[in-house]
N, C-alpha and C positions, 0 to 999 in steps of 0.2 A: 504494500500500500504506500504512496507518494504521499507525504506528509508537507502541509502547508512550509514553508520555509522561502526566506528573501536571503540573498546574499547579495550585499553591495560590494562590489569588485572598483573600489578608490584606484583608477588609474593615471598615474601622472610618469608614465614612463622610468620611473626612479624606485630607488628603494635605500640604501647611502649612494650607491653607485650606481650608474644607469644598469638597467632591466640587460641578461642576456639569458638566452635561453630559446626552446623552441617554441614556449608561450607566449613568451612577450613576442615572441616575430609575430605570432600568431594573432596578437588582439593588435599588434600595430596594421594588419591585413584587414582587418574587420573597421577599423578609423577610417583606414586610405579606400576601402571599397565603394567606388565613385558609382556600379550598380544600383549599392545599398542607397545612396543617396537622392539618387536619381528618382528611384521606386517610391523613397520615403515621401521625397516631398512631391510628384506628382499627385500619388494618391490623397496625401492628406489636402495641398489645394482643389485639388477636381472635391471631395467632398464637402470641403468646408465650403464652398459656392453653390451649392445645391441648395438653393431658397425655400427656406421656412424650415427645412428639417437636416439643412447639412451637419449642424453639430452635433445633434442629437444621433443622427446615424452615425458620425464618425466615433463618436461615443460607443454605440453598440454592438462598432463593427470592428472593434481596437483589434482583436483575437485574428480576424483577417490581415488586418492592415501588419501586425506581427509575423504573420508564420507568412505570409510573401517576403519577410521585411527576411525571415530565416535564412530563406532558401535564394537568394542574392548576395548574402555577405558570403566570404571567403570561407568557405567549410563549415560543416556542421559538429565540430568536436563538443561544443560546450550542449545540443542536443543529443550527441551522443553517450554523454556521460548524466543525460538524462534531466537536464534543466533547461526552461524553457529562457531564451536567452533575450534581454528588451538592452536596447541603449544604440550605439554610445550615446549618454544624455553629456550635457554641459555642466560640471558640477558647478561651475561659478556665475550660471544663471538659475538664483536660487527660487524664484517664482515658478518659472518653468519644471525647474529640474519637484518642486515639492508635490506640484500640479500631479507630475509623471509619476510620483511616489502612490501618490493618491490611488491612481490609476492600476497601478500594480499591485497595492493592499485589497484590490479584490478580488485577485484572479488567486486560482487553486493551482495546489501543488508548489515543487521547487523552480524556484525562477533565481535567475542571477541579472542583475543588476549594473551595466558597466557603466560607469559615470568616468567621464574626464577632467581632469584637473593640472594644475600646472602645480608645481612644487615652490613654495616660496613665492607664493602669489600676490600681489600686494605690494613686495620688497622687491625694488628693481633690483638691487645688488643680490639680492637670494637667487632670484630668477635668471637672472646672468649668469649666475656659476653657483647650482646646487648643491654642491658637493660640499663645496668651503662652509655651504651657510646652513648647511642639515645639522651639525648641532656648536653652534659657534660660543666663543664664550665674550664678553663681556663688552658691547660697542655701541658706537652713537648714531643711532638710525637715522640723525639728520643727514651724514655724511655719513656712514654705512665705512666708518674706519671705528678697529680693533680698542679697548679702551687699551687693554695690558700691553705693558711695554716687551719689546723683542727678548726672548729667551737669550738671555748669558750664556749657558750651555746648552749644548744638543738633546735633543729625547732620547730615547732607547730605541723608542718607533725608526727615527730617521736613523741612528746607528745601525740596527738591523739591515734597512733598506739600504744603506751605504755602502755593507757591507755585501748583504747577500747580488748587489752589480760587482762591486771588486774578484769576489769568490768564483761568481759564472764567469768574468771575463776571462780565466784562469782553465775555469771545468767547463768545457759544454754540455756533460753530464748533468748539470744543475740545473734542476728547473722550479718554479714558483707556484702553489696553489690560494687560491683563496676562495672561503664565499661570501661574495658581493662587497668586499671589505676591502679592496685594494689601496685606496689610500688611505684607509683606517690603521692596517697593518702595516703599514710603510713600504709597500709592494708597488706603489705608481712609478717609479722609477727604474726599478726591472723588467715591468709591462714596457714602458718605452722602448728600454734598451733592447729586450728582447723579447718582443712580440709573440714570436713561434713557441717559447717556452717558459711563458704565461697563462697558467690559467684559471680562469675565473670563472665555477662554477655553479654562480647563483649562491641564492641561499639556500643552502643545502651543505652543511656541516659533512652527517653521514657520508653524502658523497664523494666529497675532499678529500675523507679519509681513505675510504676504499679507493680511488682514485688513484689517493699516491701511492698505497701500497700496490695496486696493478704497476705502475710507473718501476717502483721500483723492484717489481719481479724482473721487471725486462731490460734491469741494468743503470738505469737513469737514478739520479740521486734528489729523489724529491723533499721540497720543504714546505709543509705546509703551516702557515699562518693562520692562526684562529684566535680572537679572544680566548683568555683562560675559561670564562663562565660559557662561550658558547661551546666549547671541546666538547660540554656536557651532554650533549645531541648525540654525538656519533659515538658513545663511550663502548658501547657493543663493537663498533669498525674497528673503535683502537683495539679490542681486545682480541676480536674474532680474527680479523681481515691484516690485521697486524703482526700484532705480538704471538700470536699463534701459532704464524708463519716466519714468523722473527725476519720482516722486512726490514733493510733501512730506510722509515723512513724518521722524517726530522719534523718535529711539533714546535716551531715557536710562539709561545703563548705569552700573546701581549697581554696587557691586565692584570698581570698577577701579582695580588692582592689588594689595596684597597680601589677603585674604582673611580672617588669622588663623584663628578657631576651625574653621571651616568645612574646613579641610585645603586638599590639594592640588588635590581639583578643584575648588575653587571661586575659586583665585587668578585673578583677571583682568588678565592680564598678556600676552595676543597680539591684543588689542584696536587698538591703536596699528595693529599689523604689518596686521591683515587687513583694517581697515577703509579706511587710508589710500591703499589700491591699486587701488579700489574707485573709476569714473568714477562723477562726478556730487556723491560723498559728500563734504561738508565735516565735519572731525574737529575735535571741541575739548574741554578741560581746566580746570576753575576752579583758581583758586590757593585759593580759599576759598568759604563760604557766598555770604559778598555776591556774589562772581563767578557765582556759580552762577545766581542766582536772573537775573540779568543773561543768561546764556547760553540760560539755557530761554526766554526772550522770545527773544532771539535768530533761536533752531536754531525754533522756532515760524512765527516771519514768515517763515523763509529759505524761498526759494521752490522747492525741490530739500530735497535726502537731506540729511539732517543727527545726527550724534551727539555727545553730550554725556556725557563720559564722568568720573566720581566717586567717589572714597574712600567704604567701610564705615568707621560710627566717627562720633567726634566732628570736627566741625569745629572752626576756627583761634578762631575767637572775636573776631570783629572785626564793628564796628558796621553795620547795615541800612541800605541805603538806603530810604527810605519804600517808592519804587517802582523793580520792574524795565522796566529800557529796553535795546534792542538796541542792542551793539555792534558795528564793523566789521569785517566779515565779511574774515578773515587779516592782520590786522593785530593783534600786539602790544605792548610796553610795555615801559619801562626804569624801572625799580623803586629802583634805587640808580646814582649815577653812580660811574665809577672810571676809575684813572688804568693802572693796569698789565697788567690783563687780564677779559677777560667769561665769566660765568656764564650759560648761555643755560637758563634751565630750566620745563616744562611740567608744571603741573597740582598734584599734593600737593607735589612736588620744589620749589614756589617758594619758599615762607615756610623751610621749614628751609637753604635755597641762602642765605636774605638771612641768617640767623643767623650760618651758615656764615662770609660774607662779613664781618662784624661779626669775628668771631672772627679771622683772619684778618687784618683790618686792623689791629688788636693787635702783631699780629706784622710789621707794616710793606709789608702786602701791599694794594694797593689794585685792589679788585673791580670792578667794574662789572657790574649784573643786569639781568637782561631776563625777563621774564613772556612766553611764547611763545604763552600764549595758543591757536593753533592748531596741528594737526598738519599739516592741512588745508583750505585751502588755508595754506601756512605764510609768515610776511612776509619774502619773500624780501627785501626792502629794506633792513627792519630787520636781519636775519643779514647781510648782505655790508657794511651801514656797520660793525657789529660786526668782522668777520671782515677787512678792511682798518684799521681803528683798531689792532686790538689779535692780535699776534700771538698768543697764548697763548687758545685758549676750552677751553671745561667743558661738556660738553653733557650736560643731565643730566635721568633721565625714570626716574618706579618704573613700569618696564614690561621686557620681553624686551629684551635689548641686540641682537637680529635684528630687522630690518625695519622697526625703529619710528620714533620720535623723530630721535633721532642719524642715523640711516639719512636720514630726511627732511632734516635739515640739510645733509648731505655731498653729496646730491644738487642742492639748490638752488645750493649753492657751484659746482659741475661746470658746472650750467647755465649760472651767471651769469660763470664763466673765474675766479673767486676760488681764487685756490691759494695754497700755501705754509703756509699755521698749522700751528701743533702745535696735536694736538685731546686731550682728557683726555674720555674718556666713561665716564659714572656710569652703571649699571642694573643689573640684573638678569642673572646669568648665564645661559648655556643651559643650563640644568639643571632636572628638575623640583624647585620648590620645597616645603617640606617641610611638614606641622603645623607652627603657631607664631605669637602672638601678634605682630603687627605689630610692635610697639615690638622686639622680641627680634628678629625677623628682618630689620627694616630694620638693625639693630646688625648682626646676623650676615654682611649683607652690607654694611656700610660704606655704605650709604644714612641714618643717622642723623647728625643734625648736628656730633657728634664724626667718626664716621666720613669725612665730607665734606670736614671740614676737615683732616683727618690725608692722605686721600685727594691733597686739594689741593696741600697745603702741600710732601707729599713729591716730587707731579709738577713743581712749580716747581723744588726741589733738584735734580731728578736734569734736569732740561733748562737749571741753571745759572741759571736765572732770579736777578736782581739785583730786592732793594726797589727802592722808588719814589725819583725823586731820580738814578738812573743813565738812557743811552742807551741801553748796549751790556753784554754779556754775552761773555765770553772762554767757548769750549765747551772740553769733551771732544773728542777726536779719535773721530769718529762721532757726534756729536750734532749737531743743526743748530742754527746759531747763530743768534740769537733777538733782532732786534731792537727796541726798543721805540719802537711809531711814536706821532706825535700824534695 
């Protein structure tokens, strides 16, 4: 039985990045079909001039003046899949277009709806160039210029992008996926360069993924770009189509962690948790630019599943290396030496950890950091020389405090018979997180560099911890006594 249902099909060519696919050619064919036109408006003039009863028949006679209006337009796919199809209307003549709505709330069955619209309608500057103005931040619509002043350092987005031109001009093996997300992902620039080994999938996540892993059965070394929180669509492709078959392919996952303007669903923040559980897949985190550009060579050579997971936003601002080279695959790095206890932290969490640690040391607290580097495979070496040195760690990741980071450390320890520390774990609550500008909600959650250090400084207090220069620590009756090893 065909159930009443209207679907309005909002067509404006676009979606961030213009429409590709065999649909959209498909309803661009139904717009252009100069037939459809012809038919439309003969019939409805010839009726509406029939005196005395032309509206009223054209009224009664809609169902006619449609299923001619069908079988004129460029194929009947949208009758084929069983909906009766009425439009294109003008979405931006809104008398007309509510008239037509009217019109349609009394017919039975499913009907779709195609309305036209232009994207950024209203704002010349939008309408000009969609792309830039689909979600812009902060400007003066008199003069449709930017309020925020030019970025001081590069994003991660553009570093990627930077980099993944430098890498193909190198490998012609390389090639680029995305969906619909091209200059989201920072892929507009290797679309130019390299046209033929670009490509842009729509929206359709799933697909990208199975895609590249086909890609990369056949030799080719694909990289697909996906926001972190949209990965979560194709998480079946990573596992089945993937890691099952231990493809190379290369996941770089813009967005990871907090999100800012974009709201709540776009926080990439269960990345950590779903990907590291996942056989085959190696997980990793730049502390900065330079590291980044360093890991996409990387997660590229690695010969199996790989992701690369990165901050929206500006980067650290710290000097290039000419050129990207792989690093070793689960091994990290000690960043600052210290005498009292270690900070173990992965990804954005580094650089504000070593400030932290600065700060901190002020206070007669001596740090010791470590860059984790990976989640996956993680250096188990490195964490248990740590974890036997220095009673007291911090483990600390902008990501879910389930499953992730932390979760990966306490498990290495298990494995390796490492017991006893007191552990301080920094992240992200279980909670959906909310709208809100990074900087404002890493504060809100005490993952900003004041917070860290307040965070820190108060878990040394309450576990009795003694500055540097003491052994031993006299506890609380219920606290465990804490001693300081060489």
């Amino acid at each position: 039985e065909k159930r009443d249902l209207i679907i309005i099909l909002n067509d404006n060519e676009m979606s961030i990045s213009p429409n590709v696919g065999a649909l959209a050619g498909y309803l661009k064919r139904i717009v252009a079909g100069q037939a459809y036109q012809r038919v439309k408006k003969d019939i409805e003039s010839f009726m509406h001039h029939i005196p005395g009863v032309g509206d009223r028949l054209f009224r009664t006679t809609k169902e006619i003046v449609d299923a001619i209006k069908t079988y004129a337009i460029p194929g009947l796919l949208l009758e084929e899949l069983g909906f009766q199809y009425c439009g294109p209307f003008h979405g931006h003549e809104l008398p007309a277009l509510v008239a037509e709505l009217r019109e349609v709330k009394k017919r039975k069955g499913p009907i779709l709806v195609h309305v036209l619209t232009t994207k950024g309608k209203g704002f010349e500057a939008a309408e000009k160039d969609q792309v830039k103005w689909h979600g812009p931040s902060a400007f003066d619509p008199r003069t449709a210029t930017f309020v925020a002043s030019p970025a001081k350092t590069p994003t991660y987005t553009s570093v990627f992008g930077q980099t993944m031109v430098k890498l193909a001009q190198r490998d012609e093996k390389i090639v680029a996926i995305t969906a619909a997300m091209a200059s989201g992902t920072g892929l507009d620039k290797f679309a130019s360069n390299f046209p033929d080994r670009f490509f842009d999938v729509g929206i359709a996540e799933q697909h990208a993924v199975t895609f590249g892993a086909g890609l990369a059965a056949e030799g080719f070394k694909p990289v697909c770009a996906i926001y972190s929180t949209f990965l979560q669509r194709a998480y079946d492709q990573v596992v089945h189509d993937t890691c099952l078959m231990d493809l190379p392919v290369t996941f770089c996952l813009d967005r990871g962690g907090l999100a800012g303007a974009d709201g709540p669903t776009h926080h990439g923040l269960l990345d950590f948790a779903y990907l590291r559980c996942v056989p085959n897949m190696a997980v990793m985190a730049p502390k900065d630019e330079n590291e980044l550009q360093h890991m996409l060579k990387t997660a590229i050579e690695h010969p199996h599943p790989a992701a690369v997971r990165y901050p929206r936003g500006e980067a650290v601002g710290v000097p290039m290396d000419p050129e990207p080279h792989c690093l070793p695959i689960g091994k990290g790095e000690v960043l600052r030496e210290g005498s009292d206890f270690a900070i173990i932290a992965i990804g954005s969490m580094v650089h504000p950890s070593l400030q932290a640690a600065d700060l901190l040391d002020r206070d007669g607290y001596s740090a010791h950091v470590i860059n984790a580097r990976f989640v996956k495979p993680i250096d188990e070496t490195l964490l248990c020389q740590a974890a036997k040195q220095f009673q007291f760690l911090v483990l600390l990741e902008e990501a879910s405090e389930l499953g992730g980071f932390a979760s990966a450390c306490w498990e290495a320890l298990e494995k390796n018979r490492v017991h006893g520390n007191t552990f301080l774990r920094i992240a992200l609550p279980d909670v959906l997180i909310p709208h809100g500008a990074p900087s404002l909600l890493l504060a809100k959650y005490g993952l900003d560099v004041d917070g860290l250090y307040n965070r820190i400084k108060q878990a040394l207090k309450e576990t009795r911890w003694r500055k540097r220069g003491s052994t031993t620590s006299s506890s609380k009756k219920g606290l465990l006594k804490i001693v300081k090893k060489p």
